[in-house]
C-alpha positions in Angstrom: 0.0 0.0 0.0 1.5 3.0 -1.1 1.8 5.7 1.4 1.5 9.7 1.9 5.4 9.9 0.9 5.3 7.7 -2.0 2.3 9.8 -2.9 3.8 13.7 -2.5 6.9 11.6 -4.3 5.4 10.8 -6.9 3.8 14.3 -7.5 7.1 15.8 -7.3 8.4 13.3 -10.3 5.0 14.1 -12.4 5.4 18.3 -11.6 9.0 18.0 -12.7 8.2 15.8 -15.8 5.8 18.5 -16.9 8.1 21.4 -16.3 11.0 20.0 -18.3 8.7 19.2 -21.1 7.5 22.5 -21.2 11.2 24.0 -20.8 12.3 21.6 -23.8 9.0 22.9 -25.8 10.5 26.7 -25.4 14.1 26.0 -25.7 13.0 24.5 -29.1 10.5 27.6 -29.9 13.4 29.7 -29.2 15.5 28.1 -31.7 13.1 27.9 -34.4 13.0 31.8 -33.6 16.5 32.0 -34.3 16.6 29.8 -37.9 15.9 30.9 -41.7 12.5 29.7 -42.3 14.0 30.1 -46.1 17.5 28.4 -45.6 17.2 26.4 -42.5 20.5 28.4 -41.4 20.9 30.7 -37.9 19.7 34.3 -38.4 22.1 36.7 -38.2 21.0 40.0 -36.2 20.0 42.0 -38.9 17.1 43.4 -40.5 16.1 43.8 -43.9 14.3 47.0 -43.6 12.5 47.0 -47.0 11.2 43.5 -46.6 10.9 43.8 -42.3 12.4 40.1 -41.9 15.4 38.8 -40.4 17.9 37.1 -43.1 20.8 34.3 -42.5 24.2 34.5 -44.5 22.3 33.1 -47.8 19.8 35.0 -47.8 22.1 38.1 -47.6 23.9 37.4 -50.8 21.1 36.2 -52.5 17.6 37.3 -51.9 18.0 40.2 -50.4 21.1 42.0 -52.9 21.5 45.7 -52.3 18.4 45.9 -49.8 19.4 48.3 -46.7 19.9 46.5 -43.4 19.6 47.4 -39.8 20.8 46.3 -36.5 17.7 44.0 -35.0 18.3 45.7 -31.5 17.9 49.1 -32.6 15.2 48.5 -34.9 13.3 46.9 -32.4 14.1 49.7 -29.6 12.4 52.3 -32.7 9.6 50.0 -33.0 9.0 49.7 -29.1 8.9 54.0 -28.3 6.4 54.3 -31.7 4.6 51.6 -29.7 5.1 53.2 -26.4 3.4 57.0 -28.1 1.4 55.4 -29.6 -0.2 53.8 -26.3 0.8 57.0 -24.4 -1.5 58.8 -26.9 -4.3 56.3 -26.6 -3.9 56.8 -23.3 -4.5 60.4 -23.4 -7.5 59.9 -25.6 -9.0 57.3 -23.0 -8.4 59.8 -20.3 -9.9 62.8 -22.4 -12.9 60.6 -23.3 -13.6 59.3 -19.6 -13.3 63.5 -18.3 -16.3 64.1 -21.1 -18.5 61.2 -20.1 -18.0 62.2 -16.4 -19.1 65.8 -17.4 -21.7 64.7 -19.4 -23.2 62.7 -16.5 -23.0 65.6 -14.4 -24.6 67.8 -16.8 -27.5 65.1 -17.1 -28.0 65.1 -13.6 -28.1 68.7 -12.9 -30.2 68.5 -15.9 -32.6 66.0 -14.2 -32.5 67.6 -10.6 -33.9 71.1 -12.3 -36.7 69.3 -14.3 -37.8 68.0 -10.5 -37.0 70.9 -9.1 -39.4 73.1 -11.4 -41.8 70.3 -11.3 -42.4 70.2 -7.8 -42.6 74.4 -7.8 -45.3 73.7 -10.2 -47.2 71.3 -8.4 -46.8 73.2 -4.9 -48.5 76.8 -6.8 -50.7 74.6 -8.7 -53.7 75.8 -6.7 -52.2 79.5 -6.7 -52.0 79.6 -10.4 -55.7 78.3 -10.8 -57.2 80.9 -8.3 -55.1 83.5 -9.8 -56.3 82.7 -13.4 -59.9 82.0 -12.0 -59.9 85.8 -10.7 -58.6 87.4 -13.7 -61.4 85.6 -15.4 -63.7 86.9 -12.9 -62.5 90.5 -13.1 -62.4 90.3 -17.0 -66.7 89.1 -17.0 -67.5 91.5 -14.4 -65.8 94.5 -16.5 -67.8 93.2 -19.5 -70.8 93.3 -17.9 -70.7 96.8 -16.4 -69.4 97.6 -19.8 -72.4 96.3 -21.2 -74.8 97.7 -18.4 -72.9 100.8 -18.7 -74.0 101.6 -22.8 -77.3 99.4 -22.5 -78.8 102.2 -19.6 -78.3 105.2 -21.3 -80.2 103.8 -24.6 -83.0 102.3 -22.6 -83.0 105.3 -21.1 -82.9 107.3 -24.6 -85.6 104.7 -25.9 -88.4 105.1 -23.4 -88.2 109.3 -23.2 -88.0 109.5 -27.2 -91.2 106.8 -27.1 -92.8 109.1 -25.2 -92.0 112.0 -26.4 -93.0 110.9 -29.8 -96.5 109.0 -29.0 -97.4 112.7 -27.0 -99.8 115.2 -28.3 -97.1 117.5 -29.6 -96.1 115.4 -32.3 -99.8 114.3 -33.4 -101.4 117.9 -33.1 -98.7 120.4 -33.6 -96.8 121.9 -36.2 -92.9 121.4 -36.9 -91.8 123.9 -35.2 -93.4 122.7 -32.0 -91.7 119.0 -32.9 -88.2 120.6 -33.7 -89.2 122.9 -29.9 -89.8 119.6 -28.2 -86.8 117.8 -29.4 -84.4 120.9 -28.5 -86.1 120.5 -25.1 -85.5 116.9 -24.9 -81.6 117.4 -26.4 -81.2 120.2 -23.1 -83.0 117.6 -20.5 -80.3 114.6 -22.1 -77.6 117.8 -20.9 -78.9 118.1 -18.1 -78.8 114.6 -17.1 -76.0 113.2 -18.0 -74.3 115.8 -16.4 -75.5 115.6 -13.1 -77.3 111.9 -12.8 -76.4 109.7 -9.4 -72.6 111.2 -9.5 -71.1 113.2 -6.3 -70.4 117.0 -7.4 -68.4 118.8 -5.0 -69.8 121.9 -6.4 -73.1 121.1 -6.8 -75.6 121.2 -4.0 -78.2 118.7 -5.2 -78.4 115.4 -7.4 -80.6 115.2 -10.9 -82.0 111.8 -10.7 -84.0 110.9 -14.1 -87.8 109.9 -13.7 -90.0 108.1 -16.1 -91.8 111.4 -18.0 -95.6 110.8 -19.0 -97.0 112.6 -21.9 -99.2 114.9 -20.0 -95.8 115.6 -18.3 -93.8 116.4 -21.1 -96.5 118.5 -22.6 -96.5 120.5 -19.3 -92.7 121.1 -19.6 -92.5 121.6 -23.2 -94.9 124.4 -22.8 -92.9 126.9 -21.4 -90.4 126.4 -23.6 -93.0 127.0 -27.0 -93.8 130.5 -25.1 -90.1 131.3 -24.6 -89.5 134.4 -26.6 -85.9 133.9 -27.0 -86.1 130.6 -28.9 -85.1 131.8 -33.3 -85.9 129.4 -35.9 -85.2 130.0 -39.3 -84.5 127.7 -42.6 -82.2 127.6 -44.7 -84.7 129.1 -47.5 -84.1 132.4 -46.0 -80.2 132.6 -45.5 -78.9 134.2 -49.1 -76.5 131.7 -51.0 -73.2 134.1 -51.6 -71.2 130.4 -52.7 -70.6 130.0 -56.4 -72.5 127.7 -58.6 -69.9 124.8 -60.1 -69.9 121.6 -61.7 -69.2 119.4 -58.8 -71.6 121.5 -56.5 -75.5 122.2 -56.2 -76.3 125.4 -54.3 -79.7 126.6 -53.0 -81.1 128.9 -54.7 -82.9 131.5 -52.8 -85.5 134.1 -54.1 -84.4 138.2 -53.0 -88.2 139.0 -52.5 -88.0 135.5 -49.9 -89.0 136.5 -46.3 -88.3 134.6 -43.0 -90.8 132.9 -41.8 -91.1 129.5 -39.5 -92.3 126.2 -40.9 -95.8 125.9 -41.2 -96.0 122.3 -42.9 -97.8 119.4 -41.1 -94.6 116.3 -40.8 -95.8 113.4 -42.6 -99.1 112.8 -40.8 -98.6 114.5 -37.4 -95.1 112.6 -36.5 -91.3 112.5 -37.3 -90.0 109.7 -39.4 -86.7 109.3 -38.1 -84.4 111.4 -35.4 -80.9 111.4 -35.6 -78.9 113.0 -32.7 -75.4 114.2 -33.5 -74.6 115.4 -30.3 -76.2 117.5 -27.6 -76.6 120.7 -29.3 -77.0 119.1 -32.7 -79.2 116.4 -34.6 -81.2 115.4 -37.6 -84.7 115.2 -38.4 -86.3 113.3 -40.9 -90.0 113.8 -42.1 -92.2 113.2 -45.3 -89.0 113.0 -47.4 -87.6 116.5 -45.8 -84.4 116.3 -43.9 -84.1 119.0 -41.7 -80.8 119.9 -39.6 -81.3 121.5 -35.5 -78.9 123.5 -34.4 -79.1 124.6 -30.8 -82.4 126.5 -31.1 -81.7 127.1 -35.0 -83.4 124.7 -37.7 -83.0 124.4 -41.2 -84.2 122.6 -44.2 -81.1 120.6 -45.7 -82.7 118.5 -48.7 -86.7 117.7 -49.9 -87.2 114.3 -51.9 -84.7 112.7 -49.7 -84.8 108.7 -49.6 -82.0 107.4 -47.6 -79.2 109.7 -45.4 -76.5 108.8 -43.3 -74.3 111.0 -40.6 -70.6 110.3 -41.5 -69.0 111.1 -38.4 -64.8 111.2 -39.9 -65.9 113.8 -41.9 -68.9 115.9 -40.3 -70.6 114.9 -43.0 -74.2 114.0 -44.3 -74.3 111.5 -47.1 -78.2 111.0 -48.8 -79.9 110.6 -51.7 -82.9 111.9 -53.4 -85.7 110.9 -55.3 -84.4 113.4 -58.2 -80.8 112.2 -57.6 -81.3 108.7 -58.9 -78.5 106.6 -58.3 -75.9 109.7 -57.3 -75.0 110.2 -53.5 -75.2 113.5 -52.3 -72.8 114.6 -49.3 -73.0 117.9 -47.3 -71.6 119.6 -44.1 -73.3 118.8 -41.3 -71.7 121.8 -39.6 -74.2 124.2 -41.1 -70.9 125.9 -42.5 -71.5 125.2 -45.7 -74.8 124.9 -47.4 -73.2 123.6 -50.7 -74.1 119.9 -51.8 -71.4 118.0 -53.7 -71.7 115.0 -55.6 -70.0 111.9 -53.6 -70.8 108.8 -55.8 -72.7 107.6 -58.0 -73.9 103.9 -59.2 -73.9 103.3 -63.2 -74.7 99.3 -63.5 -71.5 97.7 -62.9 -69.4 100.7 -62.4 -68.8 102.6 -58.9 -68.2 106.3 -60.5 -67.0 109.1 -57.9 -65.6 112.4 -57.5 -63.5 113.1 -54.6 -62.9 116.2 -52.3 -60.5 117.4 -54.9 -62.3 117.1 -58.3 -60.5 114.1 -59.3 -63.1 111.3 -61.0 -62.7 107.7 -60.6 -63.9 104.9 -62.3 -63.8 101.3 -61.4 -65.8 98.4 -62.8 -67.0 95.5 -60.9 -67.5 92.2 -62.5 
């Protein structure tokens, strides 16, 4: 029985058997290293530097004639520092590389830690944003609305006294000049109200506040003012024309021998057709196809025949048309400046025709 000895023993004689065959294997790599794989001869130490290989005595006199060769040590130590910059420089890259990716990562986490960061500011003024936008929505309808209240009472307002004033006695029984009286009273009590209605005046000792005016009312007001001496009206028939006549303007023509004297003619049944107010002191009047103009206290006749006007505001202006005019637009001053009417258009088929402030015609069809 073999023992623990014999045993280690034979180890030892199996480890050494293995090492010498693997010294004998390199000893004989080593001297295949050192023989002409050409010539079977030993390699001398040179080096062929055009062809890179190692050469024996035969192969230096005849393979490799007139080639340059090199000491195999010092070609070697050349090839070993380009190999050692050459890893240096990889090296350096490597190192270069690895500084980027470590910046990079930092950027992407600061990167990260701000997106949180505004997220969660978000999320905590969530409910602050909301009620903020819900007030400003708030504000913005409740502006709206007295915006809206603010233009709707005044018309209302305008509605209901004109109603009245117009279904009263004064416009069914009476003449135009107690209709033209009546609205200049009505023009002075819009004054009057708007001036002092429901708003603290320092300098005023009492507050207007508008009531709802009955005809009987009205009538009782308006009376006082149809005996006030003071009140002028005249027309337009009696003012003398001292503009000339051209081609681009029409003129009233007023008789010498013509003498002032108030209106007299009945408006279209008892009533006014239409009643345009310009401002507080001025307005328009429309009856039976007669457009009148009131200025203050003053009234004149601008135009008979008339079928359509219109108040141009840019210009002062009144634009209208007449049953003699045909298809031409008339325009005039509304400023009772100038008593002149010019031609401001006029409709041929399919072509717009007009002359402008300065004479100049134009002419454009429309297909």
């Amino acid at each position: 029985m073999a023992t623990v000895e014999d045993m280690h023993h034979l180890e030892k004689q199996n480890t050494d058997h293995d090492q010498g065959e693997v010294s004998a294997e390199k000893t004989q790599q080593e001297r295949a290293w050192h023989i002409c794989q050409v010539h079977g001869k030993d390699l001398m130490p040179l080096l062929c530097q055009e062809c890179e290989s190692a050469v024996c005595l035969d192969c230096l006199v005849k393979t490799h004639v007139g080639h340059k060769m090199s000491n195999i040590s010092e070609c070697v130590e050349e090839k070993v520092e380009k190999l050692n910059d050459a890893i240096l420089r990889k090296e350096s890259s490597c190192f270069d590389l690895k500084e980027l990716q470590g910046s990079l990562q930092e950027r992407q986490r600061y990167i990260k830690d701000q997106k949180n960061l505004l997220i969660q500011q978000v999320r905590d003024r969530e409910e602050e944003i909301v009620t903020e936008v819900k007030r400003v929505c708030q504000q913005t309808i409740d502006r709206i609305s007295e915006l809206a209240n603010e233009r709707e009472c005044p018309m209302i307002k305008d509605e209901e006294i004109l109603k009245t004033l117009i279904d009263s006695d004064l416009f069914r029984n009476e003449t135009v000049e107690d209709c033209i009286k009546s609205l200049h009273f009505y023009n002075k009590l819009q004054t009057l109200n708007s001036k002092y209605s429901a708003e603290k005046h320092d300098d005023v000792p009492f507050t207007f506040v508008s009531r709802d005016f009955s005809s009987e009312k009205i009538t009782e007001l308006v009376g006082s003012v149809l005996t006030d001496p003071e009140l002028e009206f005249s027309s337009d028939e009696h003012v003398e024309n001292k503009e000339e006549v051209t081609n681009k303007e029409v003129d009233y023509k007023i008789e010498k021998d013509d003498k002032p004297k108030l209106f007299q003619e009945k408006v279209l049944h008892k009533k006014v057709d239409a009643i345009t107010l310009l401002s507080s002191e001025r307005s328009l009047l429309w009856s039976d196809g007669i457009l009148y103009q009131q200025i203050n206290s003053k009234v004149e006749k601008i135009s008979e025949g008339v079928k359509h006007f219109s108040y141009v505001p840019e210009s002062d202006e009144i634009a209208f048309t007449t049953i003699w005019s045909g298809k031409t637009i008339l325009r005039r001053s509304a400023s009772g400046q100038s008593k002149s009417k010019f031609k401001l258009m006029e409709m041929i088929c399919d072509e717009v025709c007009a002359i402008s402030h300065d004479g100049v015609f134009m002419k454009k069809v429309y297909s």
